[in-house]
Structure formats: structure tokens, C-alpha cells
N, CA, C and O atoms as a DFTB+ gen file, in Angstrom:
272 C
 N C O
     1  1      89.753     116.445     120.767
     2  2      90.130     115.076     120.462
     3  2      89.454     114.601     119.178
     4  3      89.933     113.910     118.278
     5  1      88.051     115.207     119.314
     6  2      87.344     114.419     117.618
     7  2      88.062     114.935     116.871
     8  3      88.710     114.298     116.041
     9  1      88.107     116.248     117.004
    10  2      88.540     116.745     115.442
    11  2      90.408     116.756     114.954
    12  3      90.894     117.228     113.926
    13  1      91.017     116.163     115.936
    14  2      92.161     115.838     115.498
    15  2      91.872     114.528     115.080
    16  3      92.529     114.248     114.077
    17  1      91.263     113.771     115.400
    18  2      91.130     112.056     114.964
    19  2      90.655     112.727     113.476
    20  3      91.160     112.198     112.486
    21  1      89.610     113.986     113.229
    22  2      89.488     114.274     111.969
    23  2      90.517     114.701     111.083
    24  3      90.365     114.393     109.901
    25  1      91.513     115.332     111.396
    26  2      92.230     115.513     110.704
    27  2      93.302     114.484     110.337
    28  3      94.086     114.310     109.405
    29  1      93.023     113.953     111.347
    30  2      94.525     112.198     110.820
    31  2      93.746     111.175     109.792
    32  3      94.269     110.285     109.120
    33  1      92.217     111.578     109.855
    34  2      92.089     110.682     108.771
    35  2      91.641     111.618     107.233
    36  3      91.472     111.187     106.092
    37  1      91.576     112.590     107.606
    38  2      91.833     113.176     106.086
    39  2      93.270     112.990     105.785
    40  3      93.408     112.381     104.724
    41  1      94.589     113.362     106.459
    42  2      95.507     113.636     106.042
    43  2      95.720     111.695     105.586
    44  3      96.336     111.399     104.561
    45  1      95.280     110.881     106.264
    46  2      95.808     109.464     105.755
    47  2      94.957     109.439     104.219
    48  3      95.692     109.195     103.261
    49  1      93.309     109.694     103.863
    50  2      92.880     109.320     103.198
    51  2      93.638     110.297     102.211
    52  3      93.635     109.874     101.055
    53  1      94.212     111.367     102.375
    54  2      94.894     112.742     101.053
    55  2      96.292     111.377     100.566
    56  3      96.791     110.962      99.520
    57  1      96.418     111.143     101.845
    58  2      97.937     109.869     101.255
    59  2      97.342     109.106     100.428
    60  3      97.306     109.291      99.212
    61  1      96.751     108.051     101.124
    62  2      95.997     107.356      99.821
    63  2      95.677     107.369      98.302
    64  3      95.794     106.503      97.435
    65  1      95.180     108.798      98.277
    66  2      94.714     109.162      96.850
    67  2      95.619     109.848      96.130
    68  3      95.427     110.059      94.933
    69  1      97.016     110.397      96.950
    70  2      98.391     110.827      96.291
    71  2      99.167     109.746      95.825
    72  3      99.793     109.827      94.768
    73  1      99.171     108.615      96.625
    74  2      99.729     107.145      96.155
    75  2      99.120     106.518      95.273
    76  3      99.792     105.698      94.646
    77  1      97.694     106.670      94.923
    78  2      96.903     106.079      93.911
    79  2      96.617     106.973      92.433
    80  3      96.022     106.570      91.433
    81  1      97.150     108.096      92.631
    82  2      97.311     109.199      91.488
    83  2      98.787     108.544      90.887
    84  3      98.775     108.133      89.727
    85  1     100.038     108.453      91.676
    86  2     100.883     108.595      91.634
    87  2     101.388     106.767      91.121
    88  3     102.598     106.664      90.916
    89  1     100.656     105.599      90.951
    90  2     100.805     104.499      90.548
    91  2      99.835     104.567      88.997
    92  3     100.050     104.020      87.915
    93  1      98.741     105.458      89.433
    94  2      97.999     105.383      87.644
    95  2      98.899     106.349      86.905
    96  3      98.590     106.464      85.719
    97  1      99.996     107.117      87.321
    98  2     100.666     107.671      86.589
    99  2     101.743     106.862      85.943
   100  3     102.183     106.791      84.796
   101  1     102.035     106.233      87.169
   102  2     103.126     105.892      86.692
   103  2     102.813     104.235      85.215
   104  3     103.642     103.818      84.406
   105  1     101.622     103.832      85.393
   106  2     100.908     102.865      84.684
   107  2     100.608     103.668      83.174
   108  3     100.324     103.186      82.078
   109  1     100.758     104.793      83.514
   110  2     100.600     105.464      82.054
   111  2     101.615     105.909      81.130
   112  3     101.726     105.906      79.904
   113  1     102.442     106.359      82.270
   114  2     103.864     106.386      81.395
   115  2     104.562     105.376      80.922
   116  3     105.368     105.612      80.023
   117  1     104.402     104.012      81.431
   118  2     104.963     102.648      80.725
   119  2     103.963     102.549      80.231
   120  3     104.366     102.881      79.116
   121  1     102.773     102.340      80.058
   122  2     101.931     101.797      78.555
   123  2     101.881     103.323      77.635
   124  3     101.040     103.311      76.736
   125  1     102.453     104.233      77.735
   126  2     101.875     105.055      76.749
   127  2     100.411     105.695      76.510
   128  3      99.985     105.966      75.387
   129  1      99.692     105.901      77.717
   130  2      98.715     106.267      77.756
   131  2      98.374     107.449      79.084
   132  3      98.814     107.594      80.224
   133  1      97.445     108.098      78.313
   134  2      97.048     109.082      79.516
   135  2      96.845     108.432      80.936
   136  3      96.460     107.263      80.951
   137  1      97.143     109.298      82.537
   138  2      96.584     109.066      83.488
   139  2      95.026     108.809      83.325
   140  3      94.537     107.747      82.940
   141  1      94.309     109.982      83.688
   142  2      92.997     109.834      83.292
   143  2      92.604     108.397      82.698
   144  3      91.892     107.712      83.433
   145  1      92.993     107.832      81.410
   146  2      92.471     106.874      80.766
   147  2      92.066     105.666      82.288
   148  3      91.025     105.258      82.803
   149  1      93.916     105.417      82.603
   150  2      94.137     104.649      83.530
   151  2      93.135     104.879      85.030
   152  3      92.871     103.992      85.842
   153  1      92.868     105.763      85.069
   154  2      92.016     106.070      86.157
   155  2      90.189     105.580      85.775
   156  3      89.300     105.215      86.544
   157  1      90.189     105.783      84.242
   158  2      88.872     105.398      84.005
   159  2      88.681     104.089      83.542
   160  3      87.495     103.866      83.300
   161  1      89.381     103.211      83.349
   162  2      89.793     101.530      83.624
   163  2      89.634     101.338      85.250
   164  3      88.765     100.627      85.757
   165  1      90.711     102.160      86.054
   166  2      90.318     101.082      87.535
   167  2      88.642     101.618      87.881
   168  3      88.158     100.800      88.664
   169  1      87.900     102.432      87.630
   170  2      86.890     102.912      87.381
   171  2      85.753     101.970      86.742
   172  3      84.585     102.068      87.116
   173  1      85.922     101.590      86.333
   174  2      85.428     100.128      85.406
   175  2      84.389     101.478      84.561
   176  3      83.172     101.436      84.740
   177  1      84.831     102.298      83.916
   178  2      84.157     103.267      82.934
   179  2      85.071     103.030      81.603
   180  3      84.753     103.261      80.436
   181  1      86.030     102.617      81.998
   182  2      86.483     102.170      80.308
   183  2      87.379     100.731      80.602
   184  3      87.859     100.481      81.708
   185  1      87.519      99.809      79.377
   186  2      88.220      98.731      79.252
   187  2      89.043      98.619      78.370
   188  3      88.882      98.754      77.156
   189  1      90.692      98.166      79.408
   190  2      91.536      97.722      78.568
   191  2      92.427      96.510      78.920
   192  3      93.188      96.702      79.868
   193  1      92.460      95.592      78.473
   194  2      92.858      94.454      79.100
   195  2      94.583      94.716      79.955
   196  3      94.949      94.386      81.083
   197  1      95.325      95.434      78.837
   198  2      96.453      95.741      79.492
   199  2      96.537      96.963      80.354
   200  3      97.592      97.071      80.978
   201  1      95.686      97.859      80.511
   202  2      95.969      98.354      81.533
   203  2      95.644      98.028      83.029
   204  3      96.268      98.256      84.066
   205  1      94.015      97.191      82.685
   206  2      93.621      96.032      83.520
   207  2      95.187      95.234      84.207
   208  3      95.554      95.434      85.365
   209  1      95.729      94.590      83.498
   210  2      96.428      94.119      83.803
   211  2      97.587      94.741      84.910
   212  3      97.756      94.464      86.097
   213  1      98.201      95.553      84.147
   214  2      98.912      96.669      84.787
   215  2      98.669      96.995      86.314
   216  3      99.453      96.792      87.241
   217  1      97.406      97.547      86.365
   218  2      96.704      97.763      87.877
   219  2      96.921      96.615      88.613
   220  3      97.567      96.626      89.660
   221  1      96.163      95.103      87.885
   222  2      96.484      94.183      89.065
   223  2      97.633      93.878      89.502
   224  3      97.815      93.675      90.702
   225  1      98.864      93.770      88.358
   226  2     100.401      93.399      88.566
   227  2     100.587      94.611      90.275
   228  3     101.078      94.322      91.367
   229  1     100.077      95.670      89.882
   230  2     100.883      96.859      90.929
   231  2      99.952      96.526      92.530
   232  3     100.427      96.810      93.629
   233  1      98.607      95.894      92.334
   234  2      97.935      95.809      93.622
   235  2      98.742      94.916      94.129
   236  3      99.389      95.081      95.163
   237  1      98.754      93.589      93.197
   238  2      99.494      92.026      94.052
   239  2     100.417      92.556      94.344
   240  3     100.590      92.169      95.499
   241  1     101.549      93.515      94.002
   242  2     102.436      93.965      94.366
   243  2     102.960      94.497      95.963
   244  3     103.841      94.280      96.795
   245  1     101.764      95.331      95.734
   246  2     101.715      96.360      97.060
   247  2     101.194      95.354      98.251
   248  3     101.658      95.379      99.391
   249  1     100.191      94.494      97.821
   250  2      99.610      93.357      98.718
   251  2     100.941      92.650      99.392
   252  3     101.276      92.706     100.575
   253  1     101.526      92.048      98.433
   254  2     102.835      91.405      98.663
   255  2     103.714      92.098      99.778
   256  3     104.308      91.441     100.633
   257  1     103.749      93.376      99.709
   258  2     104.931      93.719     100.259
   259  2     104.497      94.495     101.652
   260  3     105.187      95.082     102.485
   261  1     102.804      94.215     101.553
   262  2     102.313      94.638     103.353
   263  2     102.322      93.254     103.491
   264  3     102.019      93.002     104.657
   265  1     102.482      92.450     102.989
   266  2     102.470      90.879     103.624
   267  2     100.852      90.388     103.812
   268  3     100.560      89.549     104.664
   269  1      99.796      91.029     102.889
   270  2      98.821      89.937     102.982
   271  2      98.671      89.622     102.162
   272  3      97.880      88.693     101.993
């Protein structure tokens, strides 16, 4: 029983970080900039106001549409 509860939460947290690869990608291909970059902005290791931006437009987004 533990170790299946272990494996449902790796396989949720592998979702997570495939959905969060897969939105800084897609944040890079409309601004013209590397993933990576975009990953080292939500990172707060580099600053850019518009990609800043970008990220929050896509969180309120996703917020929005689980309804909180």
C-alpha cells in the first residue's frame, strides 16, 4: 500500500514538471527566447519583465480555469 501511494505521487509530481516544461516552452516560442532562459526567470535567477509577465498571464490562467 505505501509504496503504491509512492508511486502515484511520483507519477503526479513527473505530470507536474511535464506540464511546467511544456508551458515554459511554449512561453519561449512566442517571445522568441530559449526554454531554459524562461525557466531561469520563473527561477528568479534571471529577469525579464516580459517573460515575467508571460508566466503570470499563463498561472492566472490555469488558476482561472481550476476555478480558484
Amino acid at each position: 500500500m505505501a509504496q503504491r501511494n509512492h508511486t502515484a505521487k511520483l507519477q503526479k509530481l513527473k505530470h507536474y514538471i511535464e506540464s511546467l516544461c511544456g508551458v515554459y516552452s511554449w512561453i519561449a516560442r512566442r517571445l522568441g527566447v530559449d526554454r531554459t532562459y524562461v525557466n531561469r526567470v520563473a527561477k528568479g535567477e534571471r529577469r525579464s519583465p516580459k517573460v515575467e509577465a508571460a508566466l503570470i498571464r499563463e498561472f492566472d490562467r490555469t488558476q482561472e480555469e481550476s476555478g480558484e
